[in-house]
C-alpha positions as CSV (number, residue, x, y, z in Angstrom):
1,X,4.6,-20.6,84.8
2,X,8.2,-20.1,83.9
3,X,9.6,-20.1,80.2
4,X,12.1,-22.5,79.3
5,X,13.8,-21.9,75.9
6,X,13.5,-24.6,73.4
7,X,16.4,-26.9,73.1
8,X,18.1,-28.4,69.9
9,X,16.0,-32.0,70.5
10,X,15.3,-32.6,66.9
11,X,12.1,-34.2,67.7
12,X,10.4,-31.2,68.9
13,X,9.0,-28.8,66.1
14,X,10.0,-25.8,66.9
15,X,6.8,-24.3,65.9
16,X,4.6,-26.8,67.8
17,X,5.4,-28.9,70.7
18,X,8.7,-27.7,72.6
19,X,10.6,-29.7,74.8
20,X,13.4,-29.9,76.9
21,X,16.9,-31.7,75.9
22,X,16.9,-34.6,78.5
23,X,13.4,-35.4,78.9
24,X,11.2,-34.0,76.5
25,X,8.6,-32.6,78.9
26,X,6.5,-29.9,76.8
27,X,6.2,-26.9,77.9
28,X,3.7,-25.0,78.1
29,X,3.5,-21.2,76.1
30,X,3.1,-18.6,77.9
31,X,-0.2,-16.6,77.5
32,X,1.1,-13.5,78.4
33,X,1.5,-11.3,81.9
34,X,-2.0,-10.3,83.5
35,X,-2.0,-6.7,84.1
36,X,-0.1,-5.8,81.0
37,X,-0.3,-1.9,80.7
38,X,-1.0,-0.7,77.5
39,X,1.5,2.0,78.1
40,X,4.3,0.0,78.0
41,X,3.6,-2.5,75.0
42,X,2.9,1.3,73.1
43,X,6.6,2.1,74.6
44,X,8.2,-1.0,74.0
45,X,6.9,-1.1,70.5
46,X,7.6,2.4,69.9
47,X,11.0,2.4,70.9
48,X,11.8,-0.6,68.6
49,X,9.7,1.1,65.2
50,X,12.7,3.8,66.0
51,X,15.0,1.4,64.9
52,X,12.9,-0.7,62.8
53,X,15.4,-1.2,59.9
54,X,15.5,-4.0,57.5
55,X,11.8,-4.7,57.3
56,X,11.4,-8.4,58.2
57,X,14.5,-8.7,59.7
58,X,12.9,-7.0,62.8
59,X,11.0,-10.3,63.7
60,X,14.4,-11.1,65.2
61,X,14.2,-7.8,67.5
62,X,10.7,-8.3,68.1
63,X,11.0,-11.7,69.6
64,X,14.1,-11.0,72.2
65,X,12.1,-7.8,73.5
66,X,8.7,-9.7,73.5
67,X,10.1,-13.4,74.9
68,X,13.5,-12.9,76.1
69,X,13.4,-9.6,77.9
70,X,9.5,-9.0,78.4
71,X,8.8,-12.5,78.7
72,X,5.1,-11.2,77.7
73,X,5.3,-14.9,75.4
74,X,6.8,-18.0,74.8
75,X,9.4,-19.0,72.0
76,X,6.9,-21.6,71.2
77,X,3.6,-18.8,70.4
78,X,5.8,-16.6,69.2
79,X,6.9,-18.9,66.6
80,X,3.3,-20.0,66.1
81,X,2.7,-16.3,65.2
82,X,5.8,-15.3,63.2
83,X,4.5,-18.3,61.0
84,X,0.7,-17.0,60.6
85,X,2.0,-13.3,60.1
86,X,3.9,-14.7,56.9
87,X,1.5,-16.8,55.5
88,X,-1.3,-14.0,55.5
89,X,-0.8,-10.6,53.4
90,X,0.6,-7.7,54.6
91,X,4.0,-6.5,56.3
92,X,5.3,-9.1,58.1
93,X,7.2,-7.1,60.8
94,X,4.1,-4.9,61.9
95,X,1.8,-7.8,61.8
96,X,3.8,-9.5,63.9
97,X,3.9,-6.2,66.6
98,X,0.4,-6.8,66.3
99,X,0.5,-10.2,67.2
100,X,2.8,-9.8,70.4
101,X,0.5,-6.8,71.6
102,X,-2.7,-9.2,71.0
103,X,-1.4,-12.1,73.6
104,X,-0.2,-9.5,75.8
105,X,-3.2,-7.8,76.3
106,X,-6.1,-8.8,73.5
107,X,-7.6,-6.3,70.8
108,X,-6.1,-3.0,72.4
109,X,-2.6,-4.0,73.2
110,X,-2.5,-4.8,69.4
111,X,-3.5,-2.0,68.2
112,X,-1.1,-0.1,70.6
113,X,1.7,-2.0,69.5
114,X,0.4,-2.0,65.9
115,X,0.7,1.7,66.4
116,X,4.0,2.2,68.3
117,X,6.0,0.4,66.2
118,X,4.6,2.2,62.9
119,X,4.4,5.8,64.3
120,X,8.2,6.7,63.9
121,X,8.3,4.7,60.3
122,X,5.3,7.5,59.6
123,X,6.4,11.0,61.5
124,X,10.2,10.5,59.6
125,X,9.0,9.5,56.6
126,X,6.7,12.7,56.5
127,X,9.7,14.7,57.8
128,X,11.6,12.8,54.8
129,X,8.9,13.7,52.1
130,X,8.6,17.2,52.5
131,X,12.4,18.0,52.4
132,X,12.7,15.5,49.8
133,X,13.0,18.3,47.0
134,X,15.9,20.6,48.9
135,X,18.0,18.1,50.7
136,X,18.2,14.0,48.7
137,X,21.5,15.6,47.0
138,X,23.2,17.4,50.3
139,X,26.6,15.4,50.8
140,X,26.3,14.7,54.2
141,X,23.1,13.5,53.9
142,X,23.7,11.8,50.9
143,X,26.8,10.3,53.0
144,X,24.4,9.4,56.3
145,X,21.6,7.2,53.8
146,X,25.2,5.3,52.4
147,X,26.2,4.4,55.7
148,X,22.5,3.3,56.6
149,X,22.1,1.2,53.7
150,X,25.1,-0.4,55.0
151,X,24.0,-1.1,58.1
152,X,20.7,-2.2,56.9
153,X,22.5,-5.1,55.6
154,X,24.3,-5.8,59.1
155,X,20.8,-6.1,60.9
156,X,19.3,-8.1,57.9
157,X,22.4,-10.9,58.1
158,X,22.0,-10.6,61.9
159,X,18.7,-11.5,62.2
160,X,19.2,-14.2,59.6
161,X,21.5,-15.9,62.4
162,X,19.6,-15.3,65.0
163,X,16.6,-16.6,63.6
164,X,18.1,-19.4,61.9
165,X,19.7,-20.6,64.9
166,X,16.7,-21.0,66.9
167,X,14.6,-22.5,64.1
168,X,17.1,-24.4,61.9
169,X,18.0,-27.4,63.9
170,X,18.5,-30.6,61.8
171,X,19.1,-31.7,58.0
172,X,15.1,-31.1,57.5
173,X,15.5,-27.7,58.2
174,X,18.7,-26.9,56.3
175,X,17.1,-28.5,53.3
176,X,14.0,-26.0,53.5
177,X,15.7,-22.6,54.5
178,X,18.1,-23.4,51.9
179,X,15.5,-23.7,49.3
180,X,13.5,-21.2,50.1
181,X,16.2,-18.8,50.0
182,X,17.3,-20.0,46.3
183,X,13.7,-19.8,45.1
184,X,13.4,-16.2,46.6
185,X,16.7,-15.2,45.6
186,X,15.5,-15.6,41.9
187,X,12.3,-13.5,42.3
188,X,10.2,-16.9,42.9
189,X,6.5,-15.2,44.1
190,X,6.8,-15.5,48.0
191,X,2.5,-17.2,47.9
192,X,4.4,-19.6,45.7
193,X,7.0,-20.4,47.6
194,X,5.5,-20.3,51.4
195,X,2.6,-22.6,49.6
196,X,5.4,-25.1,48.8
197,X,7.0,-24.8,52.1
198,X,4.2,-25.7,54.1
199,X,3.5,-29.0,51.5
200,X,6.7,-29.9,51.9
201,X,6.9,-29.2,56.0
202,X,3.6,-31.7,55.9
203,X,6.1,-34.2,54.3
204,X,9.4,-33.7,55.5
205,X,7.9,-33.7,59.4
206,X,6.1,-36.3,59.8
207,X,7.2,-38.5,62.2
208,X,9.1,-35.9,63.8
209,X,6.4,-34.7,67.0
210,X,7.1,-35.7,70.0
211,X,3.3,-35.9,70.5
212,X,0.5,-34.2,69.3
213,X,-0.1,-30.9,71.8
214,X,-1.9,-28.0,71.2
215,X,-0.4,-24.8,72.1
216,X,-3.5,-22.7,71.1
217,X,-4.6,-20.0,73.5
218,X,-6.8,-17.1,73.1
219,X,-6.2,-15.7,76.6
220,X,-6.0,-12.0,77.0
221,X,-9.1,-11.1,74.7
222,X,-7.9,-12.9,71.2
223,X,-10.9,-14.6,70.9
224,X,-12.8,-11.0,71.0
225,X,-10.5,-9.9,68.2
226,X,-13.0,-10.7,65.6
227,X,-15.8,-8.6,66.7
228,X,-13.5,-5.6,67.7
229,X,-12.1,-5.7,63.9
230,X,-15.7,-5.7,62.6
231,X,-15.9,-2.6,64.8
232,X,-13.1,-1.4,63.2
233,X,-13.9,-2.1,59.6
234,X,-17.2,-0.2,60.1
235,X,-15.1,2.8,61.1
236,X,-13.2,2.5,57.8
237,X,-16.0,1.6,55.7
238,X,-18.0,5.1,56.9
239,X,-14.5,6.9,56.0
240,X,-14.0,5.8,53.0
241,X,-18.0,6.2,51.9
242,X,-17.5,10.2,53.3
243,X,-13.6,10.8,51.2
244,X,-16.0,9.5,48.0
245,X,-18.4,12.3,48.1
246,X,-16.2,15.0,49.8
247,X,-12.5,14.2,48.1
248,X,-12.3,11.4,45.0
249,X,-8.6,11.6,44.4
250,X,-8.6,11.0,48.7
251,X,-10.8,8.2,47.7
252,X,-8.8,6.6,44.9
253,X,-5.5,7.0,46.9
254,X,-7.1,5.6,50.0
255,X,-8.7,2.1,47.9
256,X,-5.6,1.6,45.9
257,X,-3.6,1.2,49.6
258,X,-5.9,-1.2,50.3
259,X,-5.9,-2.9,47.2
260,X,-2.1,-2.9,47.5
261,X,-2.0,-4.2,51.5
262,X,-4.5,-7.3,50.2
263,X,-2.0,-8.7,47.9
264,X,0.9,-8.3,49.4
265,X,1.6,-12.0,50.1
266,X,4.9,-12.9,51.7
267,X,5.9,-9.3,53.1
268,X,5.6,-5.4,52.1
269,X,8.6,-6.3,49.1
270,X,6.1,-7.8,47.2
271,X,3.7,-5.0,47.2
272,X,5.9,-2.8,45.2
273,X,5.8,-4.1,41.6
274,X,1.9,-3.5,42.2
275,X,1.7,-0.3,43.9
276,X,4.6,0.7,40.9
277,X,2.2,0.0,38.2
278,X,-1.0,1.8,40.0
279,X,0.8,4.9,40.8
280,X,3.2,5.7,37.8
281,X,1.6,3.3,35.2
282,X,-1.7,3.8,35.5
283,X,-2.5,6.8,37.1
284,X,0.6,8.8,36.3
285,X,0.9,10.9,39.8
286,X,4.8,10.4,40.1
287,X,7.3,9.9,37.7
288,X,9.1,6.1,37.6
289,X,12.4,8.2,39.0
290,X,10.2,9.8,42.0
291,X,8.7,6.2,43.1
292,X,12.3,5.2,43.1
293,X,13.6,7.5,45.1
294,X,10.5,7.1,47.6
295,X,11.4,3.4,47.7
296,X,15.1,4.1,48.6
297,X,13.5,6.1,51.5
298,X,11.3,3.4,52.6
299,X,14.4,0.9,52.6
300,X,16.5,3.5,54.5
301,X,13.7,4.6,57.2
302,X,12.9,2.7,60.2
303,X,9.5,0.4,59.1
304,X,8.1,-1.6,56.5
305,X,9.2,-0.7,53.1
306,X,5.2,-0.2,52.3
307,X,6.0,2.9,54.4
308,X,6.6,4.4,50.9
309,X,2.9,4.9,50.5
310,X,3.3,7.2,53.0
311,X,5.8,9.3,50.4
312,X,3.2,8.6,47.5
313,X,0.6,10.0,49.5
314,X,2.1,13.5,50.2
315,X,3.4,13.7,46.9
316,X,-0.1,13.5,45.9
317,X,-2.0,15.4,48.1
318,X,0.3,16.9,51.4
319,X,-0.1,16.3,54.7
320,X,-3.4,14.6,54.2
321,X,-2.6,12.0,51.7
322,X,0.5,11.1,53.4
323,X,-2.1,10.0,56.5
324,X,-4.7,8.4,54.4
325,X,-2.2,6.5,52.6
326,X,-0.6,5.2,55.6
327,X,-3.5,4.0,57.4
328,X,-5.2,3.0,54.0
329,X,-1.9,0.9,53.1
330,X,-1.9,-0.6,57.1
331,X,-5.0,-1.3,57.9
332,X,-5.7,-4.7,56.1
333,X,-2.7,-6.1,58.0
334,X,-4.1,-5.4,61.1
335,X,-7.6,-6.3,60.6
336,X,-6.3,-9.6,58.8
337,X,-3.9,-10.3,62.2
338,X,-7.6,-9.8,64.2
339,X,-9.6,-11.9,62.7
340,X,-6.8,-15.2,62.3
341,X,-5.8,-15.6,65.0
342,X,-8.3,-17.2,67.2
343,X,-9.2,-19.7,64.4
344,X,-5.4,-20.2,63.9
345,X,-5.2,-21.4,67.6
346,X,-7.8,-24.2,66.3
347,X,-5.7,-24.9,63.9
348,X,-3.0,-25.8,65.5
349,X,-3.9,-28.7,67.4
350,X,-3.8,-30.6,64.3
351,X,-0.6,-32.2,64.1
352,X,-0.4,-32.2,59.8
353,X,-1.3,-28.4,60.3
354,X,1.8,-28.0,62.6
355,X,3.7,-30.0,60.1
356,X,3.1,-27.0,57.8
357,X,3.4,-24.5,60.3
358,X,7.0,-25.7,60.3
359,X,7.4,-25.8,57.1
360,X,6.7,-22.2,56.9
361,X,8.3,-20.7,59.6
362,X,12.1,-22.4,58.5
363,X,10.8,-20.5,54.9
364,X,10.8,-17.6,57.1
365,X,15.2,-18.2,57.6
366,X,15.3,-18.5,53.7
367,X,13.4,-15.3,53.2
368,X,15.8,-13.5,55.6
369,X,18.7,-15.0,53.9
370,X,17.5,-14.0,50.0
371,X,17.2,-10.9,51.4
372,X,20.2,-10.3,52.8
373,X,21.6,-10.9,49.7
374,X,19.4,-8.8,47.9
375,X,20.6,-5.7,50.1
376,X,24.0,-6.5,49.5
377,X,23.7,-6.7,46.1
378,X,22.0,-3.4,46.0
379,X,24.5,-1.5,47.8
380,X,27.5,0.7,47.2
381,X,30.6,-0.9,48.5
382,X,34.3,0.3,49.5
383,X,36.9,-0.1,52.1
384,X,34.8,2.2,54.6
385,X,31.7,0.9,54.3
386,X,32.5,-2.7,54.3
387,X,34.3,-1.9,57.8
388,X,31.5,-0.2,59.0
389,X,28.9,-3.2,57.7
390,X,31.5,-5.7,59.7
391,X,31.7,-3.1,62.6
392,X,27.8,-3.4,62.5
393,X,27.4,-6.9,62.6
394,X,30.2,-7.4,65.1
395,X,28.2,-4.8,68.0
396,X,25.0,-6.1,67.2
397,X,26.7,-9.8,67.8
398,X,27.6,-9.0,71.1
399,X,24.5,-7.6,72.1
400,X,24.8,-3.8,71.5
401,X,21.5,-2.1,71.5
402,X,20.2,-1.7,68.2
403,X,19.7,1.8,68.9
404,X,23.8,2.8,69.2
405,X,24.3,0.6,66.3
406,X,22.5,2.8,64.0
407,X,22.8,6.2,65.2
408,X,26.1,6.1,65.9
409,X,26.9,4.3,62.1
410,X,24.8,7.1,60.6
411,X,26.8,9.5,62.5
412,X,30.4,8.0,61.4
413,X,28.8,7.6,57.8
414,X,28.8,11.2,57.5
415,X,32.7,11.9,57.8
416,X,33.7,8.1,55.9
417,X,31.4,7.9,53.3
């Protein structure tokens, strides 16, 4: 069946039924391609975690590769999982890789997109870790992560747009991006406010379906994605029991990831105040100034900004720490995207639940927005690097790859910054 894009008919919900301008015929999502290859959703994903900058702001990049140029899903399940990926703990970008990779092609395509798009995140940020002592104050270095953290803030507004213009569409939706943003923007708790979102989506929707349809699917293996995560979790649980008795500071490092991933609700930013006090606070293993620094790597490196447990880990205990740490501070996510979704395709033939499914995606423009913001706020600015943030923009606008956007910004951030 062929996709039609959603149009601006402000009686469809853009995260339930979907219908066309003139008539309103729903159409159907898309379960994804038969015959998927699991070598290209592991390409595809991988050569988006290269540029995988501005942490949720990569839904955006996710979705054109996945609907617009893949076509492996419809804007309508997309949107269905962009929704569930927020509203569950973890990093929102990666879970929703995961997501993609499951309606492609069930348990295994998510875990090779899972992995694709985390794999560069983790073999830079290694790189990153074990240079960190001889190279953070080199000036063209120092010059290149400027120009990045620019940029950063080009693909974060970008996405914003994009996103916004696809899921904003009448005074409903203005009124709950906006607030979302403002309650973000002064470091509201993101459970709080994607709790509120969805009460108010019940509210501010009703009436607004064109009719109650069900877009669930679990083609392509999602309803076996509960069994192979309990599969999965076996395989952790044994590894964890044999880093107790044969490494306990392995151990420790490896259950306080986890304990980090569970309660990261509303995306990897709010995992740091948490994974802050474990590491410096309570266990003393880097200084407050060294967490810092691993944070401004995570930020700067393509991935989740919970890729700084990757840092934490080698400063702790080398190579192997770094990979315990990574897959420690991941694997919750995944599992968690496993074992939802089929029961979230239930879910959603309840109208009230799409109501709030609404209500949380349109949070999910606000969240993009308070971050953007953020970003800016955090960043260095002059004459150059405000050109090369409205340089940025202005490529990515019309439809640069992401790829030349960054490398070549990191490249003239060296001789301008």
């Amino acid at each position: 069946m062929s996709l039609q894009p959603c149009g601006s008919n402000d009686a469809a919900l853009s995260a339930g039924a979907c219908g066309s301008a003139e008539g309103g015929t729903l159409v159907e999502p898309s379960s994804g391609p038969q015959g998927v290859s699991l070598g290209s959703i592991f390409a595809s994903f991988l050569r988006l975690g290269l540029t995988a900058f501005g942490g949720p702001a990569m839904v955006a990049y996710i979705r054109d590769m996945a609907v617009r140029k893949r076509r492996w899903l419809s804007e309508e399940t997309f949107k269905g999982g962009v929704a569930l990926c927020q509203s569950i703990p973890g990093a929102t970008a990666m879970q929703t890789a995961a997501y993609v990779g499951l309606r492609a092609r069930g348990p295994l395509g998510a875990l090779a997109a899972f992995v694709g798009f985390g794999l560069p995140a983790f073999v830079l940020m290694v790189a990153l870790s074990a240079a960190y002592a001889r190279t953070y104050d080199i000036g063209p270095v120092v010059s290149a992560f400027r120009g990045l953290q620019v940029i950063v803030v080009a693909l974060i507004a970008n996405a914003a747009l994009a996103f916004g213009r696809s899921s904003v569409r009448n005074w409903r939706d203005v009124v709950l991006a906006a607030g979302a943003a403002v309650f973000l923007a002064l470091h509201g708790a993101p459970v709080i406010g994607i709790a509120v979102a969805a009460a108010l989506g019940m509210v501010l929707y009703r009436g607004s379906e064109a009719v109650a349809h069900s877009s669930a699917s679990t083609a392509n293996g999602a309803s076996r994605s509960p069994r192979f995560a309990g599969a999965l979790a076996l395989i952790a649980a044994v590894g964890l029991g044999m880093l107790f008795f044969a490494d306990h500071r392995l151990f420790d490092l490896s259950a306080l990831m986890i304990k980090v991933d569970l309660f990261a609700f509303g995306g990897g930013f709010a995992s740091v105040p948490l994974m802050l006090h474990e590491v410096v606070d309570v266990r003393h293993w880097i200084t407050s100034k060294t967490f810092v620094d691993g944070i401004a790597l995570g930020q700067v490196t393509p991935g989740p900004i919970v890729i700084t447990a990757t840092f934490i880990g080698y400063q702790v205990a080398g190579m192997a720490g770094a990979i315990i740490a990574t897959v420690s501070i991941f694997s919750p996510s995944f599992l968690m995207v496993l074992v939802t979704v089929p029961y979230f395709d239930r879910l959603q033939r309840s109208v009230v639940f799409r109501r709030a499914l609404r209500g949380v995606l349109v949070s999910f423009v606000g969240l993009l927005l308070a971050v953007t913001v953020a970003f800016a706020r955090e960043t260095s600015w002059a004459v150059p690097s405000a050109i090369l943030a409205v340089s940025s923009f202005a490529a990515l606008r019309m439809g640069v790859d992401i790829v030349w956007v960054v490398s070549v910004g990191a490249l003239v951030s060296i001789f301008i910054l």
